[in-house]
C-alpha positions in Angstrom: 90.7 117.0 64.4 92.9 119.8 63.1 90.6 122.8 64.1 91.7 125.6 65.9 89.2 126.0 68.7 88.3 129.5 69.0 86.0 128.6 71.9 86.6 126.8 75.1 83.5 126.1 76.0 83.8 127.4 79.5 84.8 131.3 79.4 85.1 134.0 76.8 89.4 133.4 76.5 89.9 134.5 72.8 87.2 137.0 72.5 87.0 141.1 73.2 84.6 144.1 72.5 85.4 145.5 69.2 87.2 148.5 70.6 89.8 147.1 72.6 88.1 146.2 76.0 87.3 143.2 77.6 84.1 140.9 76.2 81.1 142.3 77.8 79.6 141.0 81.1 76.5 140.1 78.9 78.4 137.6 77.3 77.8 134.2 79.0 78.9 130.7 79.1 76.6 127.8 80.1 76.5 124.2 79.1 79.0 124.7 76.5 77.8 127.7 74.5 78.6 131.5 74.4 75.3 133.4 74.9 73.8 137.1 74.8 72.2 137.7 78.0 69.2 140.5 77.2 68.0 140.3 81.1 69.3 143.8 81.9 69.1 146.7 79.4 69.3 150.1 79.6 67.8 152.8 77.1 67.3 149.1 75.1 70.4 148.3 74.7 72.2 145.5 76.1 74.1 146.3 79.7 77.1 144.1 79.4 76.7 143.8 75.7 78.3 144.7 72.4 79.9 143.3 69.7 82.5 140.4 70.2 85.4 140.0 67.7 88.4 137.5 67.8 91.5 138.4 69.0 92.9 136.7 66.2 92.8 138.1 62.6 92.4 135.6 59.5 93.1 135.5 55.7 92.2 132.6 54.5 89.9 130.4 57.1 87.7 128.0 57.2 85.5 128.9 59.9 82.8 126.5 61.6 80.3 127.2 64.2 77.2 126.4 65.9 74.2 129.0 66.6 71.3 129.7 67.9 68.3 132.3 67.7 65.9 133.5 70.1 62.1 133.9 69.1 62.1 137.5 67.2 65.8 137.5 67.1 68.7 138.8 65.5 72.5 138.8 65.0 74.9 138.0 62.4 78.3 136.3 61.8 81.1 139.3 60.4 84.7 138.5 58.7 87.7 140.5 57.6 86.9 142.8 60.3 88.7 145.9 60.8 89.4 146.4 64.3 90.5 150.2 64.1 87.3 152.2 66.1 88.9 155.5 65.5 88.2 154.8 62.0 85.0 152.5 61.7 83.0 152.2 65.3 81.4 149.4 64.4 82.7 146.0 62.7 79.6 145.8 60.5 81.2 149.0 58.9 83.8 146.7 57.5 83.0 142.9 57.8 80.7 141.4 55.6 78.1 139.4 57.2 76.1 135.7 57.4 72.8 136.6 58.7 71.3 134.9 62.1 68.1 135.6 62.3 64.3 134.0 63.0 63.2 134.3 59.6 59.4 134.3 60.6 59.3 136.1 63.6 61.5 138.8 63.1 60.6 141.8 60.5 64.3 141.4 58.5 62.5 137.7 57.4 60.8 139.9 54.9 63.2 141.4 52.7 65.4 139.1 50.3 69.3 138.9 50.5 68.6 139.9 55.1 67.3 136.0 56.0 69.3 133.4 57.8 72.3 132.3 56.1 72.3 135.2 53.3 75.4 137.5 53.1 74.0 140.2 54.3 72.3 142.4 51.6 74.1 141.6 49.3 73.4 137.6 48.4 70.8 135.4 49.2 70.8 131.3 50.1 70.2 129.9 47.0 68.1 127.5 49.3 66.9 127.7 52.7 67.9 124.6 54.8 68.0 127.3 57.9 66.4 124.9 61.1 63.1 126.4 63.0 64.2 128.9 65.9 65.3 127.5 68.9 67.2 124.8 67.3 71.2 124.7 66.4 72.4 125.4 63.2 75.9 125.0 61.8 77.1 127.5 59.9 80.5 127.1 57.7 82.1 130.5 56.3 85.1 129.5 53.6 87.4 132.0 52.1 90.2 130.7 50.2 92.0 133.1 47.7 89.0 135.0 47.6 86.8 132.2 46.7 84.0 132.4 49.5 81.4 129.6 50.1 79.0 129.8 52.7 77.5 127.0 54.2 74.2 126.2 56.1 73.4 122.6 58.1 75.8 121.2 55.2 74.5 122.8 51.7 76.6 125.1 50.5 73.9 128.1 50.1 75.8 131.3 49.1 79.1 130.9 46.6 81.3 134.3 45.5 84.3 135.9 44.9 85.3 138.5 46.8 87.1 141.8 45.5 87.2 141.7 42.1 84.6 144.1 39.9 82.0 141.8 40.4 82.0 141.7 43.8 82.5 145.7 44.0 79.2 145.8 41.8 77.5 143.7 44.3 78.6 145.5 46.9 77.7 148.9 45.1 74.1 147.6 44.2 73.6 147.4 48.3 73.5 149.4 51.8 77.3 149.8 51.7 77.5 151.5 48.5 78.9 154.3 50.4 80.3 152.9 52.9 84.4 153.2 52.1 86.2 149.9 53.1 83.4 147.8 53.8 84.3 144.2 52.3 87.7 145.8 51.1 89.9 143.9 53.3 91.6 140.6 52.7 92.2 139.9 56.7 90.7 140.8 59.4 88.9 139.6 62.9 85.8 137.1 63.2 82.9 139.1 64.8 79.4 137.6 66.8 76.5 140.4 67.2 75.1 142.3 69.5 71.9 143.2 68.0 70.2 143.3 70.6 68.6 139.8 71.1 69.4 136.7 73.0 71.7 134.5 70.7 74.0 131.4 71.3 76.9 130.2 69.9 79.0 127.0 70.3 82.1 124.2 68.9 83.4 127.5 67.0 
């Protein structure tokens, strides 16, 4: 239908660590979705894991996609991801982020602008249409000519424009304040999660 697929539905072709290396072994495909395998950890964290990014960069995208939460669970959606680790180790240092998360049964539920479909600290859904966990959610991120609109199961729930003064107020009113070129660039990689928890994702 005119969509670039950035999933095949059958391996992890198009996706690597941030970093440079190959997508983690923890990273699985079954019945058409990419998942987080949490079976093995070590120290907690993920053996296998880590955060996936595109190996494609974007500037202006429309991006669609499918997920999923576990009970308790956590990950995110990043954009205009800098992939340079000698300078930011982790793409959340850059990338802003659409939250995935079990709103009720995981402690970020409580706090306003970190539920599901919020950009990340910085905006909240102006309405929740977020499914119950365990079911599939689509998920739209839009950025044309910094105009970004953020979708959830259809309703357009977070609307902004990105890197004007506004938008560098917002972003100095939250957790990045300090953070030097966090939602500064205008392209950048696509990046799925590893926090930790068991999350799916598919038709991306």
């Amino acid at each position: 239908d005119g969509w670039e697929l950035l999933f095949d539905g059958k391996s992890t072709r198009g996706w690597h660590n941030y970093g440079g290396k190959p997508a983690g072994s923890a990273w699985k495909v079954a019945d058409g979705a990419l998942y987080l395998d949490t079976s093995s950890r070590v120290k907690g964290s993920i053996v296998g894991g880590g955060n996936l990014v595109s190996d494609g960069e974007y500037e202006d995208f429309h991006l669609k996609l499918e997920w999923k939460i576990a009970p308790k669970g956590n990950s995110g959606i990043m954009f205009y991801v800098l992939e340079d680790a000698t300078k930011y180790s982790e793409p959340y240092m850059t990338g802003p982020e659409m939250q995935v998360l079990d709103n009720d049964g995981h402690p970020d539920g409580k706090y306003t602008k970190h539920r599901a479909g919020d950009l990340y600290d910085l905006l909240s859904c102006t309405i929740e249409t977020v499914k119950p966990v365990g079911e599939w959610n689509l998920a739209e991120i839009k950025s044309e000519k910094g105009k970004l609109d953020m979708y959830m199961n259809g309703t357009n729930v977070v609307s902004t424009t990105l890197w004007d003064d506004a938008w560098k107020k917002i972003v100095g009113d939250s957790k990045f304040k300090s953070w030097k070129g966090f939602g500064a660039y205008k392209k950048g990689r696509i990046s799925l999660q590893d926090h930790g928890d068991m999350v799916s994702f598919r038709n991306i």
